[in-house]
Each structure stands twice: as structure tokens, then as C-alpha cells.
N, C-alpha and C positions, 0 to 999 in steps of 0.2 A: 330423478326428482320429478315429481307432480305437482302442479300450484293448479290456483283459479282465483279469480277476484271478485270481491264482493261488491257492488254497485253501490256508494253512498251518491247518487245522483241530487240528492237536497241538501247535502253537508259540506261548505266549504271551507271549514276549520278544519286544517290540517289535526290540531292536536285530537281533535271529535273522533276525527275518520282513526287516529291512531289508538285511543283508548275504543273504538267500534271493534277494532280488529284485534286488540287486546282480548277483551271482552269473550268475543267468539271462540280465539285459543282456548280462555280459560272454563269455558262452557263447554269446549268441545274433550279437554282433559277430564270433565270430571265425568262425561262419557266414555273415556276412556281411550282417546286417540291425543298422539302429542303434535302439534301443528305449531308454524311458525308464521310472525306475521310481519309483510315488508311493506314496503312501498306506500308510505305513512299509512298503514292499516289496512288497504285495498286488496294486496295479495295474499294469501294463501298460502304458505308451501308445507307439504309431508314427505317425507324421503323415508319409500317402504325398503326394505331388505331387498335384497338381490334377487334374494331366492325364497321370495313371498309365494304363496299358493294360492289358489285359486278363492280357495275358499276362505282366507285372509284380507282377499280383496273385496267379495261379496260381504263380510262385515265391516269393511272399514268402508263401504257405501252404506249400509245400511246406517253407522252411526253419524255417517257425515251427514246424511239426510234426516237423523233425529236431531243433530247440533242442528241445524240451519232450521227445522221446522221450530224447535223450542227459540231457537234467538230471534226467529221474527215475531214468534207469538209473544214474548217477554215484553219486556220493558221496550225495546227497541222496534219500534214499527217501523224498519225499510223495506226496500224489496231488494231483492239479492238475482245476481243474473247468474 
């Protein structure tokens, strides 16, 4: 398993931070990766195959890093660590 967490540093409504990381899941599926989110919305987690390939993981950087450019530029102005 892989996580990371997203930094809501100005959100202290639990339920915000859980629809935030809702939010992100569902932006980052219609990119095409399927993600789960814990820790009322803060973490992150993907669980790639075993026997992932190299170049499996070079695209699922690539769209992590399109989900997180499009969700900060969106609606949602945070910053994300």
C-alpha cells in the first residue's frame, strides 16, 4: 500500500476535510486512477498490484500529479504537501 496526505492547514471542519478528500478520489477516477480516502479526508491511500511495472508507476505519477494540479486549480484553492 502507498498513501500521502493532503494538507488542509485552514480547514477545521472535520466534515470539509472529508468531502475535500472525497472530492480529490473522485477527480482523480475520472482521471483514471482509483484512490481511497481516510483519515477524515487527509490521507490518501492506492494499493498498486504486486506485480506493477515500471512503467505503470511512471503513469500513475503522471496522473497523480494531473489530479492534484487540476484540484488545486479548481474550485478548491489549498495547498497540498
Amino acid at each position: 500500500m502507498c498513501a500521502f496526505d493532503l494538507s488542509f492547514d485552514n480547514i477545521k471542519d472535520i466534515q470539509e476535510q472529508k468531502q475535500l478528500g472525497e472530492a480529490f478520489c473522485v477527480q482523480a477516477l475520472q482521471n483514471g486512477i482509483l484512490l481511497q480516502h481516510c483519515n477524515n479526508g487527509k490521507t490518501i491511500r492506492l494499493l498498486p498490484n504486486y506485480r506493477v511495472t515500471h512503467s505503470e508507476i511512471e503513469q500513475c505519477i503522471y496522473l497523480l500529479e494531473t489530479t492534484l494540479e487540476q484540484f488545486n486549480h479548481d474550485t478548491y484553492q489549498y495547498k497540498f504537501a
